[in-house]
BAKOL-421951 format. One record per atom (N, C-alpha, C, O): residue in three letters; x, y, z. Coordinates in steps of 0.05 Angstrom, whole numbers, padded with zeros to 5 digits, always signed. Layout:
# residues N
   rest       px       py       pz
    ALA        X        Y        Z
...
***
This chain:
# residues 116
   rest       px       py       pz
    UNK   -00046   -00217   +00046
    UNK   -00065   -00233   +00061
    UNK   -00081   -00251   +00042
    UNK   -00086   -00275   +00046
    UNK   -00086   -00241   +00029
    UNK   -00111   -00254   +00004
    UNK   -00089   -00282   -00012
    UNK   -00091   -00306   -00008
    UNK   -00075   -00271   -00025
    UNK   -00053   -00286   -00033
    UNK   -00054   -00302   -00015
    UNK   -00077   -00311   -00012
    UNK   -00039   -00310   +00000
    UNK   -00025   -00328   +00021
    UNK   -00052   -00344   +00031
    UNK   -00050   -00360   +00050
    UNK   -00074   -00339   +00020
    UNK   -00099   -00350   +00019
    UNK   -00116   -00363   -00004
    UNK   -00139   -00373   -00006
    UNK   -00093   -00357   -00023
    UNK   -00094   -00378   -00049
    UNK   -00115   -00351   -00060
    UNK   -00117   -00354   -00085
    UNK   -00128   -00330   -00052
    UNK   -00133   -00315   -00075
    UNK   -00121   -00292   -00090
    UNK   -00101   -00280   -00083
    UNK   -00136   -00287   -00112
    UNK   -00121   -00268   -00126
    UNK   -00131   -00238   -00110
    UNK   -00152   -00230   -00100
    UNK   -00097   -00225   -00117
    UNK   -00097   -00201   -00107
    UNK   -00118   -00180   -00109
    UNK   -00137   -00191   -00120
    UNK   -00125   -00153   -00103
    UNK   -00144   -00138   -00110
    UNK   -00140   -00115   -00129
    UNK   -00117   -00106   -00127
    UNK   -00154   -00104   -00148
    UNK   -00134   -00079   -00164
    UNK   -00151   -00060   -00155
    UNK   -00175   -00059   -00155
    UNK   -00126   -00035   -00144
    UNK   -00151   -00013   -00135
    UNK   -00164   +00000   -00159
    UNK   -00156   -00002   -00182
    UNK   -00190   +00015   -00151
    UNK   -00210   +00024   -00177
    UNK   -00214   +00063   -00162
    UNK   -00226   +00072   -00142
    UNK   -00200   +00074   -00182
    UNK   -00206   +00100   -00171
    UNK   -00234   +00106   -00161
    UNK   -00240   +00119   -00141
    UNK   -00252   +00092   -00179
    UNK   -00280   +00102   -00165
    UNK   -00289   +00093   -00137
    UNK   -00304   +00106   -00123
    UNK   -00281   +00074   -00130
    UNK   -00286   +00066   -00098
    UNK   -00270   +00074   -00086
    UNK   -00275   +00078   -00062
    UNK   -00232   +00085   -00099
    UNK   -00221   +00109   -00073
    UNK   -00243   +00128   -00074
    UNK   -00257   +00129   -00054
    UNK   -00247   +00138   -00088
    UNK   -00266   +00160   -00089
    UNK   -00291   +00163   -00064
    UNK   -00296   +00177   -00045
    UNK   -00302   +00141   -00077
    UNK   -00318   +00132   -00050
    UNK   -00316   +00125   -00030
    UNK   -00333   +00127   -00013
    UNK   -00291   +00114   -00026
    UNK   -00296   +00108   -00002
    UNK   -00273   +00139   +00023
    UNK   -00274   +00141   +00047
    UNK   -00256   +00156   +00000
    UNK   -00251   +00177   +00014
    UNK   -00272   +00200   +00020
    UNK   -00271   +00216   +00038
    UNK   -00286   +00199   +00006
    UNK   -00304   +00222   +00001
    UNK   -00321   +00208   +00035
    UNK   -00323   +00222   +00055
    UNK   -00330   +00187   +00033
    UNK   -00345   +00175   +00052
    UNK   -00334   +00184   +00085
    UNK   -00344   +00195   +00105
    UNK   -00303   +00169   +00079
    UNK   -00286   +00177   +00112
    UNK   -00285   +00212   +00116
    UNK   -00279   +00223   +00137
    UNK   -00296   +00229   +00084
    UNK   -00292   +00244   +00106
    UNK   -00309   +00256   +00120
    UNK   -00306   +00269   +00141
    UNK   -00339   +00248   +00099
    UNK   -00366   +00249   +00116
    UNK   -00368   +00240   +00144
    UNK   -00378   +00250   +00164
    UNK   -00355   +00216   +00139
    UNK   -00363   +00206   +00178
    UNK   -00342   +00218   +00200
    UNK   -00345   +00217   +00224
    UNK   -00319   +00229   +00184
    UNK   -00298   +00254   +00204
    UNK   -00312   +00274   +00207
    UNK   -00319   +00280   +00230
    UNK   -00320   +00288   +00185
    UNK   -00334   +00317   +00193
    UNK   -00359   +00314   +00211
    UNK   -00366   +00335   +00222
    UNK   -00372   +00292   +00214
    UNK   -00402   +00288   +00220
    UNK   -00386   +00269   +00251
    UNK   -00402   +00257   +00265
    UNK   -00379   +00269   +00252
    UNK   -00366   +00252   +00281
    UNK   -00383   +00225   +00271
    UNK   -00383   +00209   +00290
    UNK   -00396   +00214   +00251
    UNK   -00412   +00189   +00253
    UNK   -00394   +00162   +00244
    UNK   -00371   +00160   +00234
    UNK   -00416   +00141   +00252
    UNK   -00398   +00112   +00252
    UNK   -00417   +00098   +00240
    UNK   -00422   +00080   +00255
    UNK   -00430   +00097   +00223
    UNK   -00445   +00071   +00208
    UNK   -00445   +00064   +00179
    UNK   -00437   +00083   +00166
    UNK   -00451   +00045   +00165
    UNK   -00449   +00044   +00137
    UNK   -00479   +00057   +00126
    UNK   -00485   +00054   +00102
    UNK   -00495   +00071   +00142
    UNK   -00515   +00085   +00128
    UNK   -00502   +00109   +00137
    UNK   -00489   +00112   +00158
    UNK   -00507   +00130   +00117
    UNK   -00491   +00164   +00120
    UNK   -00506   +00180   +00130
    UNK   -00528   +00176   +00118
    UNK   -00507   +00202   +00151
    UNK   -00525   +00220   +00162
    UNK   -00542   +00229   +00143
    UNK   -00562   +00242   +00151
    UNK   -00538   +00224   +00113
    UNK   -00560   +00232   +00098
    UNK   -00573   +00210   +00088
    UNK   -00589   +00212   +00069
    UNK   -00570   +00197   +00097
    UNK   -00580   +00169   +00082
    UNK   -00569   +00154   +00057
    UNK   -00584   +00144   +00040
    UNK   -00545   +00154   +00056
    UNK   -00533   +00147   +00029
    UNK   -00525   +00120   +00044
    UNK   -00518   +00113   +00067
    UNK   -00532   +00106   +00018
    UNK   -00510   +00074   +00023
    UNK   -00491   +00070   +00016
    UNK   -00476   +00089   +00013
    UNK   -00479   +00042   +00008
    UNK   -00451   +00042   -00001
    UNK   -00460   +00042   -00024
    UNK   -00445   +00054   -00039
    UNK   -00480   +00033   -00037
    UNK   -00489   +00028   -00063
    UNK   -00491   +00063   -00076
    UNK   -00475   +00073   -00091
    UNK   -00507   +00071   -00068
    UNK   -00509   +00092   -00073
    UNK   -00487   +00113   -00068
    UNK   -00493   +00136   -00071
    UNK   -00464   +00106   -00062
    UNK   -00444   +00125   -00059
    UNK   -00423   +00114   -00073
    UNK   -00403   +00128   -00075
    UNK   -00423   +00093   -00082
    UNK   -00404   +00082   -00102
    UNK   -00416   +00094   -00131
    UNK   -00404   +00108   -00147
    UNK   -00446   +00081   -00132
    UNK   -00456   +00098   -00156
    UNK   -00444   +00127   -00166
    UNK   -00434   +00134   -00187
    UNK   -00450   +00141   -00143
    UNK   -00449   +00169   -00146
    UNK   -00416   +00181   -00154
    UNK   -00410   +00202   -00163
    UNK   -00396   +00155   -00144
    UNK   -00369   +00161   -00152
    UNK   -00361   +00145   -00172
    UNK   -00339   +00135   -00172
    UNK   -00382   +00141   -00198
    UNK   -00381   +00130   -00215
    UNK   -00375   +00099   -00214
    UNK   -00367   +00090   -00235
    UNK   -00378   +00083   -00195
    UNK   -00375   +00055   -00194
    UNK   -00397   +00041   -00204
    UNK   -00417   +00042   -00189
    UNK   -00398   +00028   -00225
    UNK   -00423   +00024   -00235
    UNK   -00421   -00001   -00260
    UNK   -00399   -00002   -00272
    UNK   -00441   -00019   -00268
    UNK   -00439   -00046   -00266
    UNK   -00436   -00059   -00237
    UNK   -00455   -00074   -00242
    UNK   -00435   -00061   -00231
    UNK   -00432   -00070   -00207
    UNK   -00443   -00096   -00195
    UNK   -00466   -00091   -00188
    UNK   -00435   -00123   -00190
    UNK   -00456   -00146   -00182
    UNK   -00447   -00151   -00150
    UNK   -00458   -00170   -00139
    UNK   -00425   -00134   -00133
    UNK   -00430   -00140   -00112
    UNK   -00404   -00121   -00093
    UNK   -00380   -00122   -00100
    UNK   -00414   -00103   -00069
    UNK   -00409   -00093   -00059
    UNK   -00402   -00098   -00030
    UNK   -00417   -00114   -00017
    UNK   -00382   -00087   -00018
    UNK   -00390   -00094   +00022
    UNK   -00368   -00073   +00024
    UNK   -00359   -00060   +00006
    UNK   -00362   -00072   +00046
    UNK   -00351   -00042   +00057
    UNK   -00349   -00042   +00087
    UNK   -00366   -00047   +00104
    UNK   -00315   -00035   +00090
    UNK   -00304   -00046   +00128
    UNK   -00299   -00007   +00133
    UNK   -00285   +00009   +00120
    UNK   -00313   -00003   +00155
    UNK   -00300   +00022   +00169
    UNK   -00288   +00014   +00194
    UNK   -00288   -00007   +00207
    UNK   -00277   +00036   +00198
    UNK   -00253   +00034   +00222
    UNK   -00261   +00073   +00236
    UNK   -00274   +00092   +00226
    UNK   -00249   +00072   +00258
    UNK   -00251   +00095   +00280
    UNK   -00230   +00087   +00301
    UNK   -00231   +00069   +00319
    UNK   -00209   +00105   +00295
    UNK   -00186   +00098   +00313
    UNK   -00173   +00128   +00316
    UNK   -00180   +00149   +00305
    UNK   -00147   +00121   +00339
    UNK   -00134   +00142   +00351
    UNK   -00106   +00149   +00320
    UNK   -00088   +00132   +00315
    UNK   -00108   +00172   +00306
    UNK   -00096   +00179   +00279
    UNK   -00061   +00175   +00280
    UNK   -00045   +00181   +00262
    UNK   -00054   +00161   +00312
    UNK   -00030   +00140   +00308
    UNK   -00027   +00113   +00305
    UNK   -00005   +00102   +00307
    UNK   -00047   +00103   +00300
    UNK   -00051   +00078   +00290
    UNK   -00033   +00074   +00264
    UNK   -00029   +00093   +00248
    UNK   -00026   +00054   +00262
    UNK   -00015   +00050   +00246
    UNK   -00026   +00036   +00213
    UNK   -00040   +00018   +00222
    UNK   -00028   +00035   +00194
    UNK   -00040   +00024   +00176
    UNK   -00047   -00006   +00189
    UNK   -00069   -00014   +00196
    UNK   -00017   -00021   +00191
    UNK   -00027   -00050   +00199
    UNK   -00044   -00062   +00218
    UNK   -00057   -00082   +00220
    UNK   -00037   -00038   +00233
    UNK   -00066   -00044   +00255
    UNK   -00087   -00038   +00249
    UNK   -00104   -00048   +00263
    UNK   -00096   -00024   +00230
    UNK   -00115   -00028   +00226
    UNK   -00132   -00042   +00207
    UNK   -00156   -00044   +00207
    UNK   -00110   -00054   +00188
    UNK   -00116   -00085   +00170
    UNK   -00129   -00104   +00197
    UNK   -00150   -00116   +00203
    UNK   -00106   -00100   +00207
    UNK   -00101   -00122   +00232
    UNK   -00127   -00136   +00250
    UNK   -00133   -00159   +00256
    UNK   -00139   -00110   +00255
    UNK   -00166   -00099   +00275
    UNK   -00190   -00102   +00249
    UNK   -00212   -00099   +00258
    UNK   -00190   -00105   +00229
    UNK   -00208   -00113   +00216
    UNK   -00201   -00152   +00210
    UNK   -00218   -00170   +00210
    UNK   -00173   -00156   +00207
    UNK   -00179   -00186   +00202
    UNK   -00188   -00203   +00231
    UNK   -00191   -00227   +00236
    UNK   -00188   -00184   +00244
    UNK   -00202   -00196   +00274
    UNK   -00220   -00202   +00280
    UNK   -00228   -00218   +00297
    UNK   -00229   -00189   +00264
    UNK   -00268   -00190   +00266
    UNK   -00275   -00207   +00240
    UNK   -00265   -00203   +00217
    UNK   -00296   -00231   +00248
    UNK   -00300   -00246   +00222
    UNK   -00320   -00236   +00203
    UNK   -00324   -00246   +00181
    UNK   -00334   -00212   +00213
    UNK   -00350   -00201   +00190
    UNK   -00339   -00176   +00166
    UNK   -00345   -00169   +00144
    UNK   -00317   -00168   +00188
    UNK   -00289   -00149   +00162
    UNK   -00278   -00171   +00153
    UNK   -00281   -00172   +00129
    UNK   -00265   -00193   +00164
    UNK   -00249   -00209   +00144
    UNK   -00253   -00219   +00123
    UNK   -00239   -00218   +00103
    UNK   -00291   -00237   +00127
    UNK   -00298   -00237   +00112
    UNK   -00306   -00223   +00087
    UNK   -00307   -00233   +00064
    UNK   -00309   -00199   +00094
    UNK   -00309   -00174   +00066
    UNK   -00278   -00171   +00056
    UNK   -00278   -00175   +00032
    UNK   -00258   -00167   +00065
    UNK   -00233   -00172   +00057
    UNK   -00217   -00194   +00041
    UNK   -00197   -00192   +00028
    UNK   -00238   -00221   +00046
    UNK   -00227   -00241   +00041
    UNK   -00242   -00252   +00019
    UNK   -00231   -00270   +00006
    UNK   -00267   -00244   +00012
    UNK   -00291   -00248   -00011
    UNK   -00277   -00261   -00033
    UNK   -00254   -00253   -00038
    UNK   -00285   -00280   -00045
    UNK   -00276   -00296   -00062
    UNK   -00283   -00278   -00089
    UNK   -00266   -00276   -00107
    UNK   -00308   -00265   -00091
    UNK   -00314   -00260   -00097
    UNK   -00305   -00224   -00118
    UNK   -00302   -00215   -00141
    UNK   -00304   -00216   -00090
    UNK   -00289   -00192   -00103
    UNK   -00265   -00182   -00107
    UNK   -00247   -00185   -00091
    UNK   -00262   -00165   -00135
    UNK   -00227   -00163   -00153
    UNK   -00230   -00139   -00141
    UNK   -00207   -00130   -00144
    UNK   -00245   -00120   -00128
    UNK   -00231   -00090   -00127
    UNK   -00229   -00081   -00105
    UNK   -00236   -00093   -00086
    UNK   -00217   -00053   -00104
    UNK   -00220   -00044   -00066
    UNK   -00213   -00018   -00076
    UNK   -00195   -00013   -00092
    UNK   -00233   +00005   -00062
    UNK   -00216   +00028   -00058
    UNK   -00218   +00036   -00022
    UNK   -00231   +00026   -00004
    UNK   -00203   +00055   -00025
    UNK   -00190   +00062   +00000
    UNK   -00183   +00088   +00011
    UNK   -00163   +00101   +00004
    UNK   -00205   +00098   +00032
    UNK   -00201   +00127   +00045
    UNK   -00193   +00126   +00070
    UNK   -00186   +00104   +00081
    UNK   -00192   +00153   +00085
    UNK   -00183   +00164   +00110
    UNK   -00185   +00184   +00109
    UNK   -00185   +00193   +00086
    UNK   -00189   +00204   +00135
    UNK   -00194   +00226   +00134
    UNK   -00181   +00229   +00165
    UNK   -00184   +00209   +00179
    UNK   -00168   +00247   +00173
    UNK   -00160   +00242   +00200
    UNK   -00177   +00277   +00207
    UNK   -00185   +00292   +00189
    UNK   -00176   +00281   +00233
    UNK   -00184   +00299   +00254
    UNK   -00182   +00296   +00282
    UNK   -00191   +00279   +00298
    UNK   -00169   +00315   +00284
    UNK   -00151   +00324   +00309
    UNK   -00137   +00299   +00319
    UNK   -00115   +00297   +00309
    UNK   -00145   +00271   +00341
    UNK   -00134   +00255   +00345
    UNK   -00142   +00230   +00332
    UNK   -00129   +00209   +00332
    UNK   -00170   +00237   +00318
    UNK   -00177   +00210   +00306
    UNK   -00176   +00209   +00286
    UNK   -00170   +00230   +00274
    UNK   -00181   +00185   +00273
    UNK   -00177   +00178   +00240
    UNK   -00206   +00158   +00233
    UNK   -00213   +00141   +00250
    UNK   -00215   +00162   +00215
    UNK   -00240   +00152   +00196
    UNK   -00221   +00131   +00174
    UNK   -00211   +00143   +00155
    UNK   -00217   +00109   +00175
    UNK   -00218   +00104   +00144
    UNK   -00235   +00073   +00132
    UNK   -00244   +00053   +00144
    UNK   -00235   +00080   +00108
    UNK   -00264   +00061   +00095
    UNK   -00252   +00038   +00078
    UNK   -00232   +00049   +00070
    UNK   -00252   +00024   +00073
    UNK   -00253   +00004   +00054
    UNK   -00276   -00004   +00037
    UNK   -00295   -00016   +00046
    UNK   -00273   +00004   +00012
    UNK   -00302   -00010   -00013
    UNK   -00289   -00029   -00026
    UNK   -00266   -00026   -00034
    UNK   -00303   -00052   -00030
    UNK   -00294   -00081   -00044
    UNK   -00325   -00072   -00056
    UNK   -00346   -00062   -00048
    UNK   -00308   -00088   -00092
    UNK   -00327   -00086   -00110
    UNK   -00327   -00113   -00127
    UNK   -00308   -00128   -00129
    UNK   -00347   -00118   -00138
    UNK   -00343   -00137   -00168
    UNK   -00361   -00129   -00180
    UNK   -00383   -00124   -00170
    UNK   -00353   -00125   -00213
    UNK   -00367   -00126   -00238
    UNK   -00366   -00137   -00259
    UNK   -00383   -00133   -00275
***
């Protein structure tokens, strides 16, 4: 997608999988849906905490779907919306990590875009 949009690709960064799995599975176990965490953690602060650090710019797409969804649908269902695409499409940022957590029929998964 990015490519075929004249930008350069993303390289994943263990520390935002980190974060951002550790995150999907907070909002699975916690049934919650927002980018602030039942304890009050941000993305900032939860990237920190999974060692992501330097950092000059952050954003972060969640998703809550039925755990047969398929991956592309749910790229799909984020480039739908112009405020995920926009985070997807950031000129700005080289990195991404990438969680999921599934339970029972549903699935949690997160996207962290980074630059440093």
């Amino acid at each position: 997608m990015r490519t075929n949009a004249g930008l350069t690709p993303l390289a994943r960064n263990s520390a935002l999988d980190g974060s951002a799995g550790s995150y999907a599975g907070v909002l699975g176990t916690n049934d919650w849906f927002a980018h602030e965490g039942p304890d009050g953690s941000t993305l900032a602060s939860r990237a920190e905490a999974a060692g992501y650090s330097g950092w000059n710019y952050l954003s972060e797409n969640l998703y809550r779907g039925f755990y047969g969804d398929a991956a592309e649908r749910i790229v799909q269902a984020w480039a739908d919306s112009p405020g995920h695409y926009s985070n997807m499409m950031g000129p700005q940022i080289t990195e991404i990590g990438v969680g999921c957590y599934v339970s029972g029929d549903l699935r949690w998964c997160v996207q962290d875009f980074g630059e440093r």
